[in-house]
N, C-alpha and C positions, 0 to 999 in steps of 0.2 A: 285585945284586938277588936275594934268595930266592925271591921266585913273579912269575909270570906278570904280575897283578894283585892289584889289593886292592878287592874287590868289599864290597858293604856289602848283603847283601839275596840272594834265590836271583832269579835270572832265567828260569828254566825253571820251565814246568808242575810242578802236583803230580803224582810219579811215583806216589803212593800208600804208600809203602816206610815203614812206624811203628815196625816192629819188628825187633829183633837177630834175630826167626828168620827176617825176609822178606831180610833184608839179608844173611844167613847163605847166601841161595839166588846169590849173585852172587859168582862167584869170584874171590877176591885175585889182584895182580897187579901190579909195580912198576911207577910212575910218576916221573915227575920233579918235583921240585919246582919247577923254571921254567916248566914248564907247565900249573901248579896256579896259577887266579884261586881265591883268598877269595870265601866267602861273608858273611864276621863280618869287622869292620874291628878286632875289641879281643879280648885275650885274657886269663884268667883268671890270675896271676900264681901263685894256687896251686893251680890245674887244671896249670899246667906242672912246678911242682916236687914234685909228689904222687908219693910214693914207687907209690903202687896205682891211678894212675891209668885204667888199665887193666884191675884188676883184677876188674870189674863190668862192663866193658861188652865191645864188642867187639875184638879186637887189632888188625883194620885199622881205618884208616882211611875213609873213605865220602867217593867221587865221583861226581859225574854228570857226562858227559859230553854236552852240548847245542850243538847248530851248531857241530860241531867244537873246543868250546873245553871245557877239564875244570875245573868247578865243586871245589871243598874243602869239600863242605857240613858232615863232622863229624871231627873229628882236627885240627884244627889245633894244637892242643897236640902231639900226634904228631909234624906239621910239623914245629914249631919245636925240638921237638929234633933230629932228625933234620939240619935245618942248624946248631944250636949244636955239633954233633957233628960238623960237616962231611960229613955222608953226603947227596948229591946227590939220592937215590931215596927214597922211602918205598913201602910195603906199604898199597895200598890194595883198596876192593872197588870195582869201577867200574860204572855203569850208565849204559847207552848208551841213551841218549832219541833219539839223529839217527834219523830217517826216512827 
């Protein structure tokens, strides 16, 4: 199993976070892939093999973490290389909603 779960939908509040510079104030940091639930059940076939997939947006990844469990809400293209490549961790930016 690559992640956690395969979530279809966000289950946490809106954090407010719309843009690369608000999500730019949340510091990277590795996580695991088995402890990443999806927020997206489908993935773009050429969002994955895009030579510059990254090259316009952010280089991490974006999580939330809510009631202890860490949401995948943008990268999961990231993801899934990252396990076609067998690397267990990914580079994400985490935002911690637990109260």
């Amino acid at each position: 199993m690559i992640f956690k779960g395969v979530g279809d939908g966000r289950p946490y509040p809106d954090h407010g976070l719309t843009t690369a510079k608000q999500w730019a104030e949340v510091p990277p940091r590795q996580v695991r892939l088995d402890e990443l639930v999806t927020t997206k059940r489908t993935l773009s076939l050429d969002a994955l093999l895009a030579d510059d997939s990254t090259f316009y947006g952010d280089l991490f990844a974006h999580v939330v973490q809510y009631k202890g469990v860490m949401y995948l809400e943008d990268g999961l293209h990231r993801a899934v290389r990252a396990a076609l490549q067998q690397r267990p961790i990914l580079h994400a930016r985490v935002l911690v909603l637990d109260s």
